[in-house]
DOZAFI-307381 format. One line per field, with one value per residue (C-alpha): residue number from 1; x, y, z. Coordinates in nm, 4 decimals. Layout:
REM residues N
num = c(NUM	...)
u = c(X	...)
v = c(Y	...)
w = c(Z	...)
This chain:
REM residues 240
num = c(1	2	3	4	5	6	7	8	9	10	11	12	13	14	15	16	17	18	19	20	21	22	23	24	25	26	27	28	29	30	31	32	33	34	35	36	37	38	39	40	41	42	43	44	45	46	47	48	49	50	51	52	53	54	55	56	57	58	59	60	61	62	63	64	65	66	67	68	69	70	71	72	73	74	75	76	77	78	79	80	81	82	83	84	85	86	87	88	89	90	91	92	93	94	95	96	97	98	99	100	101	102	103	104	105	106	107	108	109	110	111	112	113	114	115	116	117	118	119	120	121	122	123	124	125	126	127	128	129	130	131	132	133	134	135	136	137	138	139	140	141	142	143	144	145	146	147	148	149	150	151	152	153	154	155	156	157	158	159	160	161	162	163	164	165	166	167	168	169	170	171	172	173	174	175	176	177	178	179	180	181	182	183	184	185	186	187	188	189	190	191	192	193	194	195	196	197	198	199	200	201	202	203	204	205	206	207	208	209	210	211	212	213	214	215	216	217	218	219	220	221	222	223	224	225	226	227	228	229	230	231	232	233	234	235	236	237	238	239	240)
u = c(1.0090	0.5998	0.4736	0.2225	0.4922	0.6384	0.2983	0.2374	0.6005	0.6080	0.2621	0.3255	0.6509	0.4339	0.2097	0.4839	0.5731	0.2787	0.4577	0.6762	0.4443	0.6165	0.8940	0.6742	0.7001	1.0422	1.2150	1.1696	0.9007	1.1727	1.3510	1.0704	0.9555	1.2527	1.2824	0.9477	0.9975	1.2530	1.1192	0.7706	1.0278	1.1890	0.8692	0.7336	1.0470	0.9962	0.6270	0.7223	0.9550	0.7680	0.4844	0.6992	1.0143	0.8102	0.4475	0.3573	0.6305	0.5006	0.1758	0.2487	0.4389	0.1872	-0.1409	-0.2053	-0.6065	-0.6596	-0.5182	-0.3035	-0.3032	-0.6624	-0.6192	-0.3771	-0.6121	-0.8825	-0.6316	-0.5767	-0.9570	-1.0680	-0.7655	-0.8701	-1.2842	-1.1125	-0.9777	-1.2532	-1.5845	-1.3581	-1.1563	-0.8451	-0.5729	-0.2198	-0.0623	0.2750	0.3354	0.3793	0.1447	-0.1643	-0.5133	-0.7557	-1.1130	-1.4131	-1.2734	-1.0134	-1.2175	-1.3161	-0.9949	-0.9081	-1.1523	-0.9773	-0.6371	-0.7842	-0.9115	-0.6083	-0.4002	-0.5658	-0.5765	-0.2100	-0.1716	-0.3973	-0.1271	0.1326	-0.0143	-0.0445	0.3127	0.4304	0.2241	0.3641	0.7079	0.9600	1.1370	0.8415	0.6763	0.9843	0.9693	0.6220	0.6466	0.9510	0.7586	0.4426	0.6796	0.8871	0.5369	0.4142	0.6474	0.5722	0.1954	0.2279	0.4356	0.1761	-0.1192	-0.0175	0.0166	-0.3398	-0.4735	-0.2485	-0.3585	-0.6978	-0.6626	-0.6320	-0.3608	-0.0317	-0.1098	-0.4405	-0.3105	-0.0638	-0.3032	-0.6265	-0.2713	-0.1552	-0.5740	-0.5693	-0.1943	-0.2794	-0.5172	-0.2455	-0.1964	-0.5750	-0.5498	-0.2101	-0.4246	-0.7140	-0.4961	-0.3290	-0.6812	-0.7841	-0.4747	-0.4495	-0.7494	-0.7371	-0.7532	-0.4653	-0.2509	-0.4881	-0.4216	-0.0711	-0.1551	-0.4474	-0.1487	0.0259	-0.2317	-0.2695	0.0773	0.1094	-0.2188	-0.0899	0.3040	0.1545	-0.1476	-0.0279	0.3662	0.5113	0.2609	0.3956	0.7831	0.6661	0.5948	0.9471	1.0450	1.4077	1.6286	1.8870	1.6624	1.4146	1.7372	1.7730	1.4669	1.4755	1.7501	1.5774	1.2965	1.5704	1.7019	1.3752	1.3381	1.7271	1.6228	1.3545	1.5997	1.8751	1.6158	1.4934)
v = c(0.7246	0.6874	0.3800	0.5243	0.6876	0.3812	0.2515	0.4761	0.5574	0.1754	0.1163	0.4415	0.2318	-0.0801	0.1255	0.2671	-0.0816	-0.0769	0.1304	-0.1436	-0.2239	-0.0372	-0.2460	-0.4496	-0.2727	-0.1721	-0.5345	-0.8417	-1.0511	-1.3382	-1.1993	-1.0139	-1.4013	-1.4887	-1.1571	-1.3011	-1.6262	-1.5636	-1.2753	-1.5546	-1.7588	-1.5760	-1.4101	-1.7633	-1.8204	-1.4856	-1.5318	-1.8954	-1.7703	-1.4433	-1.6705	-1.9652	-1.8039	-1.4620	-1.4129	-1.7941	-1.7517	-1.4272	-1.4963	-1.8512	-1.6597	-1.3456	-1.5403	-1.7107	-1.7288	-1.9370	-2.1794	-1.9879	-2.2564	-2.2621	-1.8936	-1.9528	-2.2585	-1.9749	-1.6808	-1.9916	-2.0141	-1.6953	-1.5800	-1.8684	-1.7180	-1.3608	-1.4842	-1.6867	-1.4565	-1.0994	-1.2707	-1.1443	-1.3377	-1.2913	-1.2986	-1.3511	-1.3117	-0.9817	-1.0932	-1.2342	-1.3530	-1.0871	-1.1212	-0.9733	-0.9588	-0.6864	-0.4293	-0.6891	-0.7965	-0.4444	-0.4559	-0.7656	-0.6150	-0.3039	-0.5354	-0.7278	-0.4133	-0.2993	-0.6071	-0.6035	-0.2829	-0.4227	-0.6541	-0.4288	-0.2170	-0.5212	-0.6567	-0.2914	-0.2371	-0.5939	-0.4126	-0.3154	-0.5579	-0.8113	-0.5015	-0.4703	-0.8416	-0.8574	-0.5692	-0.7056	-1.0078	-0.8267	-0.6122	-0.8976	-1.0471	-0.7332	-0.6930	-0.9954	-0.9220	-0.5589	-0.6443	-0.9093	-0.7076	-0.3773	-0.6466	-0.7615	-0.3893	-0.2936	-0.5526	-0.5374	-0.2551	0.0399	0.3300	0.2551	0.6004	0.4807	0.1389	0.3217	0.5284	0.2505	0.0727	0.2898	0.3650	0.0076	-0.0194	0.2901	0.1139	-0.0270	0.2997	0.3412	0.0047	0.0258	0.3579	0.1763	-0.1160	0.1575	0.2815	-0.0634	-0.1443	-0.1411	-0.3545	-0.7455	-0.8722	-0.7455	-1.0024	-1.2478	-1.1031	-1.2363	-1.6271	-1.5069	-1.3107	-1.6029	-1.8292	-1.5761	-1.5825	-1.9544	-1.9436	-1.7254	-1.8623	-2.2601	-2.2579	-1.9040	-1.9190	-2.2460	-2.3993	-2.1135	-2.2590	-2.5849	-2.5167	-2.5141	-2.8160	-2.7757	-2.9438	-2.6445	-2.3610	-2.5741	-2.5998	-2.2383	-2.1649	-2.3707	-2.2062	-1.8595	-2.0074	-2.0576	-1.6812	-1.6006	-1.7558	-1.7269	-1.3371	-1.3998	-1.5595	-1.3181	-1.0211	-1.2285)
w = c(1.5790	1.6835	1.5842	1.3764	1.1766	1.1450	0.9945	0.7828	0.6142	0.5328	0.4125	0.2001	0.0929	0.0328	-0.2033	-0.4059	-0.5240	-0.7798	-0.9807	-1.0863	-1.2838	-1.5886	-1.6116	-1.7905	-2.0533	-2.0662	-2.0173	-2.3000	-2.2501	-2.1931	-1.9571	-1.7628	-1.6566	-1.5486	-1.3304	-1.2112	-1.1636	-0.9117	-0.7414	-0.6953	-0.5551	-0.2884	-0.2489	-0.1255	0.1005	0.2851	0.3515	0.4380	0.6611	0.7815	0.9120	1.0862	1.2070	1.3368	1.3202	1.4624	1.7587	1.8512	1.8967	2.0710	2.2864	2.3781	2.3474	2.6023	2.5956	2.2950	2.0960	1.8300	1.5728	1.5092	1.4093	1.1500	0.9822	1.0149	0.8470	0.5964	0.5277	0.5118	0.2685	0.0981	0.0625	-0.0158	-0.3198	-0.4319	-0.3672	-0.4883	-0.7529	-0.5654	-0.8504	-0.9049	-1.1911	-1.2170	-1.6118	-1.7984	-2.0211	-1.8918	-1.9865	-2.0406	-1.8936	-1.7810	-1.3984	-1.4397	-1.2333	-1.0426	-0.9696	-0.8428	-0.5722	-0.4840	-0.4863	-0.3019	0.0111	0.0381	0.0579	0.3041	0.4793	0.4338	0.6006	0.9111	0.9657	0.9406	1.1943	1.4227	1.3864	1.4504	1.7764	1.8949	1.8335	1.5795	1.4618	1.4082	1.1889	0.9863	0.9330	0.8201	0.5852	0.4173	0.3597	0.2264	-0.0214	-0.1483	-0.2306	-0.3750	-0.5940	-0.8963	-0.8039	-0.8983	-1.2055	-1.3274	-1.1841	-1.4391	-1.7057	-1.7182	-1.6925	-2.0022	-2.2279	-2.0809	-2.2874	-2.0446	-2.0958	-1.8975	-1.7070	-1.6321	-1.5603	-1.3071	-1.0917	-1.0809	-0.9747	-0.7130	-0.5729	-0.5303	-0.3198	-0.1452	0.0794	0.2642	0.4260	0.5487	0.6576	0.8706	1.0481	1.0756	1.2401	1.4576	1.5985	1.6684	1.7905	2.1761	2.2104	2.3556	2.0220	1.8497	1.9027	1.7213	1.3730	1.3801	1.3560	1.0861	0.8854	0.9211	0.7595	0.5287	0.4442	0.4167	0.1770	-0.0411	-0.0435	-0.0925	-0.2869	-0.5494	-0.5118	-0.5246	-0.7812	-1.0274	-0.9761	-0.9483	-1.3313	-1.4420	-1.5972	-1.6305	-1.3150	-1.3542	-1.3496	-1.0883	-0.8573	-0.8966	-0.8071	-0.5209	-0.3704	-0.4214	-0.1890	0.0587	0.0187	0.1568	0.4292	0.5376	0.4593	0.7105	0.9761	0.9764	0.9996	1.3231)
């Protein structure tokens, strides 16, 4: 299979996650945050893992021109401005707070998509195995964003079908992102975007995941947690 098929079958894949989403609905509140609680969790280990078992190694290994680990602090940064100057939250309840942003907060989702399917592309054109790693990263994460994501639009006070496709407009970026990736490609500076995904990745895992399962109070379900963050990244090594 071409590796732009490859690109764009699992961006495509990627996208279809947002339509998760209606679970929120369909599962008690109760139980929907502990579905989410532990998908956050291994969520965190796999981009954990994506970034220091596969996309940091890579690049140390085919860049030999610059110093990779100033890329990742710069991934780290800019991921950091992303979220900040476009609003670009996560949510990880099925119930969130409802403000003024929610449109906002589309745009936001709409650029990181995208930007998710740029490194997607990248991984892929390094070679197979490192894409499939860094999309099953991206789509564990995708997965309590989506479901906290269709939340806020619903109570926002949108219509779940509306909710669904403004959803899916915004995941569907990914694709045109993993092309656009593709036709940038085979230039010098491909390789570069895997330390910045992997900043990105540790951003997103450190200052978004953990601090939500650092919430839990009780030293049962906190150990169980914690050992869901392991999954991830052992999910991580064994794909390696």
């Amino acid at each position: 299979m071409g590796v732009l098929l490859w690109i764009i079958i699992v961006t495509f894949l990627v996208s279809i996650i947002s339509f998760i989403g209606i679970l929120t609905l369909l599962i008690r509140e109760k139980l929907l945050e502990k579905i989410i609680l532990a998908l956050v969790a291994l969520s965190a280990g796999a981009l954990m893992g994506g970034a220091f078992l596969h996309l940091i190694p890579e690049a140390v290994e085919e860049i030999k021109h610059a110093n990779v680990f100033s890329f990742v602090l710069l991934g780290f940064i800019l991921f950091f401005f992303v979220e900040k100057i476009l609003h670009w939250r996560h949510c990880h309840k099925g119930k969130c707070p409802v403000h003024t942003f929610a449109y906002i907060n589309l745009i936001g989702d709409g650029v990181h998509n995208f930007i998710d399917g740029v490194i997607i592309a990248a991984a892929f054109l390094m070679n197979t195995h490192l894409g499939i790693a860094t999309s099953v990263s991206i789509a564990l994460h995708e997965i309590p964003q989506e479901l906290g994501d269709f939340g806020v639009l619903v109570y926002a006070g949108l219509k779940k079908i509306r909710a669904l496709i403004l959803n899916f407009l915004c995941a569907i970026t990914a694709i045109f992102g993993g092309i656009f990736g593709y036709t940038i490609g085979y230039s010098n500076y491909i390789t570069l975007l895997l330390p910045f995904a992997a900043g990105g990745f540790i951003y997103i895992a450190a200052s978004d995941l953990i601090p939500e399962i650092r919430k839990e109070k009780d030293i049962k379900k906190s150990l169980s947690t914690f050992a869901i963050f392991i999954l991830g990244i052992l999910i991580m090594s064994l794909i390696k």
